[in-house]
C-alpha positions in Angstrom: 93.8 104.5 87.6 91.6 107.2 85.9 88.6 104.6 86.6 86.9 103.3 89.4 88.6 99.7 88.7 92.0 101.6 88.9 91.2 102.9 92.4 89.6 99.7 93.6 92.8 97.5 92.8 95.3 99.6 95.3 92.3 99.6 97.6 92.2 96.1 97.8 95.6 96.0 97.9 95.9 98.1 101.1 93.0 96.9 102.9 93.9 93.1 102.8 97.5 94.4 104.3 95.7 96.1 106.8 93.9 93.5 107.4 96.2 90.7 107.6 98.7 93.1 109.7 96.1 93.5 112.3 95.7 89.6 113.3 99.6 88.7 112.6 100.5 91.6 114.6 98.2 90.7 117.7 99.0 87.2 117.1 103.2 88.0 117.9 102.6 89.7 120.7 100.7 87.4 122.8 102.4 84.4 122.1 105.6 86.6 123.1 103.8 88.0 126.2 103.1 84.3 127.3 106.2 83.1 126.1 104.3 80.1 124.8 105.8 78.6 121.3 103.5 76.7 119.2 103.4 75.7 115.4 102.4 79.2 114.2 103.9 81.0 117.2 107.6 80.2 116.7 110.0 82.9 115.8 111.2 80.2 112.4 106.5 80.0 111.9 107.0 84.4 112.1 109.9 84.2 110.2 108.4 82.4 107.1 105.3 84.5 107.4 107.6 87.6 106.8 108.8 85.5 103.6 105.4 84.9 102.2 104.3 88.4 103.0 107.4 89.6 101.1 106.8 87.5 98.4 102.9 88.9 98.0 103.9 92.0 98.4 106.1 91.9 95.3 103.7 89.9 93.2 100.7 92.5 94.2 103.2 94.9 92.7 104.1 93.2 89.3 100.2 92.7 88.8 99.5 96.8 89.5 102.4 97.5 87.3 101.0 95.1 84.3 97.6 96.4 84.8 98.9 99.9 84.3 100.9 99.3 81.5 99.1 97.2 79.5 95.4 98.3 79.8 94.0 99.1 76.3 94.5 102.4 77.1 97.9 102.4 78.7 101.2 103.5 77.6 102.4 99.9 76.9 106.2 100.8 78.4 106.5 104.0 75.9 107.0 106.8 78.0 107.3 109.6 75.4 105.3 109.9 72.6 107.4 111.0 69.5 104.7 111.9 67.3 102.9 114.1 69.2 105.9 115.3 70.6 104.3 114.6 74.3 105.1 112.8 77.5 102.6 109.1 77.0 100.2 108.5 79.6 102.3 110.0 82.8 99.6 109.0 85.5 100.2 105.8 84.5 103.7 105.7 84.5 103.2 107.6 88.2 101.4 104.6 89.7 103.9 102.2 87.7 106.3 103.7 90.1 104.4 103.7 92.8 103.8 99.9 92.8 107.2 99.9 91.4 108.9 100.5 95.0 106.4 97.9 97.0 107.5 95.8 95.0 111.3 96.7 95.6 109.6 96.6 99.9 109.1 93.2 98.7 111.9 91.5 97.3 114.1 93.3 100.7 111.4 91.7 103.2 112.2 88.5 101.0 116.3 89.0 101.4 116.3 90.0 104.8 114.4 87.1 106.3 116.5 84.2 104.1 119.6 85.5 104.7 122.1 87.5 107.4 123.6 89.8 104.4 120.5 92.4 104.5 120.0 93.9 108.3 116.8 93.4 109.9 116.0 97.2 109.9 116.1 97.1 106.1 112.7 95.8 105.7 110.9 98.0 107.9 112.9 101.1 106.0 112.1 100.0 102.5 108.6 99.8 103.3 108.3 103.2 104.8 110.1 104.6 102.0 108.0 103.0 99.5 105.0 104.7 101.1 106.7 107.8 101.7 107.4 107.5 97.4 103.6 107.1 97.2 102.8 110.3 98.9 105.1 112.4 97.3 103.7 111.0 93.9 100.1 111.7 95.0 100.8 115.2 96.4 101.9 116.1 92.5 99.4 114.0 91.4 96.3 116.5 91.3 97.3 119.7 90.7 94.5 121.7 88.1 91.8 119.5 89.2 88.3 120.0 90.6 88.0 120.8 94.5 86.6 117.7 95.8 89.1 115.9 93.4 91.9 117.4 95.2 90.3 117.2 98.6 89.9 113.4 98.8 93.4 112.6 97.6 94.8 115.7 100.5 93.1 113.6 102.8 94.5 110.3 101.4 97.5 112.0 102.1 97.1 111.8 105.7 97.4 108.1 106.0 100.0 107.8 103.4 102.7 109.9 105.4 101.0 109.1 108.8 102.0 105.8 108.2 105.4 106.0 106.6 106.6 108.5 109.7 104.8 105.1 111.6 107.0 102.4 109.6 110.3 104.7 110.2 109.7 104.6 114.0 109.4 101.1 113.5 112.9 100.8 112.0 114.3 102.1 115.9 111.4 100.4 117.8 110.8 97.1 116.1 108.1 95.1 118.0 106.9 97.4 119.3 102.8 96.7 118.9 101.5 100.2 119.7 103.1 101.4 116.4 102.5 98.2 114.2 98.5 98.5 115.1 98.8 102.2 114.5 100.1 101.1 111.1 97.7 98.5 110.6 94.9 100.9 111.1 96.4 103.5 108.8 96.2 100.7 106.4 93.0 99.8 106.4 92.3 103.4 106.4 94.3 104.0 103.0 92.5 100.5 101.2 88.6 101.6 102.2 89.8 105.4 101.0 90.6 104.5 97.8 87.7 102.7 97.6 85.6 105.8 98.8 87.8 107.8 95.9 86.9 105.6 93.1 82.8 105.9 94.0 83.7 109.7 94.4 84.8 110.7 91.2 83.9 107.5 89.5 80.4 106.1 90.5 80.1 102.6 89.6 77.2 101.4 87.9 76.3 105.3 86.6 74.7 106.1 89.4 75.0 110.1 89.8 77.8 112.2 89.8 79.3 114.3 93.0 79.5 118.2 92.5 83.3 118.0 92.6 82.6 122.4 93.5 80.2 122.2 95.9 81.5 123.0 99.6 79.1 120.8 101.4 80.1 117.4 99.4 83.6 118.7 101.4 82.4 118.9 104.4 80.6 115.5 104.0 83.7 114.2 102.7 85.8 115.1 105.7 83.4 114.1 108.1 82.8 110.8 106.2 86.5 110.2 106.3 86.9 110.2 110.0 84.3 107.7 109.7 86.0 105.1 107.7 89.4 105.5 110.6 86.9 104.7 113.2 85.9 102.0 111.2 89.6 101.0 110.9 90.4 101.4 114.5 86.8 98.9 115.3 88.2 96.5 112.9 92.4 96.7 115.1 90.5 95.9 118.2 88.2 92.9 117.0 91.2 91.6 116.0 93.5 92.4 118.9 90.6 90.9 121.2 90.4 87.5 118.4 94.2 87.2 118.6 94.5 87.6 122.3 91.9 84.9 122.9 93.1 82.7 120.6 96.1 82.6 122.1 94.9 82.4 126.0 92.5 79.4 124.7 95.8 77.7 123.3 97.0 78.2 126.5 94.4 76.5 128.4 94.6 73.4 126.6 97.9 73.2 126.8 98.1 73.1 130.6 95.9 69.8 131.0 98.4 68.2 128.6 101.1 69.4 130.3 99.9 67.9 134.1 99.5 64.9 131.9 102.9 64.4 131.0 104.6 65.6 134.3 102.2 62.8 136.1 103.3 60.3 133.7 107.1 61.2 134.1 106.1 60.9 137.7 104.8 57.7 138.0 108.3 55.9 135.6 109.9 57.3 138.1 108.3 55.6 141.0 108.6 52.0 139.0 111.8 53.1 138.4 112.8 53.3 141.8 
């Protein structure tokens, strides 16, 4: 991750979670409110949505775990090094085991929507464990470094645990859609963060290097950081507003079809009788 690719792959990871959370989320909740069932609105169409999500969520993993490993620079699965008598490439190893415990989120999200064995909780607890994992890791992940260095992943760190404290409430209130767009936003918030991280400290392209010492690129930084929430929290309510419309428009052209068939029941009846 000591490269700008490195911090652009978890970014991407995050922000098309983040994303996806932010319609699916919306989505449920209307077509609850409305108690309308439709193809993609039926608790078995949900249901097999949580599957596949599992099931990306695991392979997103296994592909962050490979590209850690197996980079020509990476540790290749040797985690001391017995000739120089040193631990082998430990950031790596840190970010294997961060997108070690997605994946385990995964694989539960996977075993508690195919069978009853695994409570429903579960997958809601894994996942906020598996960020909490990823904040710890990060909080013992800069110490020594420049100032800005440590400043942008401290305030990485504010997402991270905002939104596993946001996925454990979850585990008591499930549903409920205040939380899940607060962790939607959190998400995105993480994915365009690491993003800003990796043009930080690693400007793509060579374009010119931050003064990781200088108090103003702090400043900037923070400020620049609320920025990319707002962002975030534009991006929930475009797709709260999409979803809720989608849903009302459904709903409208259901209603004519539905006259439709009570007429026609109407009128066997008459030549019935």
């Amino acid at each position: 991750m000591a490269n700008f690719k490195g911090h652009a792959l978890p970014g991407s990871f995050f922000l098309i979670f983040g994303l996806w959370w932010s319609v699916k989320y919306p989505l449920k909740y209307a077509c609850k409110k409305n108690k309308k069932v439709f193809s993609i609105g039926s608790k078995a169409g949900f249901q097999r949505i949580e599957v596949i999500e599992g099931a990306v969520k695991a392979a997103f993993a296994l592909i962050g775990i490979l590209a850690e490993q197996f980079v020509p620079d990476g540790p290749h699965l040797k985690l001391y090094n017995h000739e120089e008598h040193q631990w082998d490439h430990l950031m790596n190893w840190q970010h294997s085991t961060m997108y070690l415990f997605y994946g385990i989120s995964g694989v539960v999200d996977i075993l508690t929507h195919t069978t009853k064995a695994v409570p429903l909780a579960m997958d809601r607890m894994m996942l906020s464990i598996a960020v909490f994992v990823e904040g710890f890791l990060f909080y013992y992940h800069v110490h020594g470094r420049a100032m800005l260095d440590i400043h942008v992943h401290i305030l990485l760190l504010v997402s991270v645990f905002g939104g596993s404290i946001c996925i454990f409430l979850e585990v008591f209130h499930r549903g409920n859609i205040i939380l899940e767009m607060f962790r939607s936003s959190l998400c995105i918030l993480q994915g365009s963060w690491f993003w800003q991280i990796g043009f930080v400290l690693y400007p793509p392209g060579g374009g010119p290097e931050w003064d990781l010492m200088d108090h103003g690129n702090m400043l900037f930084v923070t400020m620049c950081y609320c920025w990319h929430y707002a962002f975030a929290l534009l991006i929930v309510a475009v797709n709260y507003g999409l979803a809720t419309w989608f849903v009302q428009t459904k709903l409208k052209c259901a209603k004519p079809m539905e006259m439709e068939l009570l007429k026609s029941q109407g009128q066997d009846s008459d030549d019935d009788i």
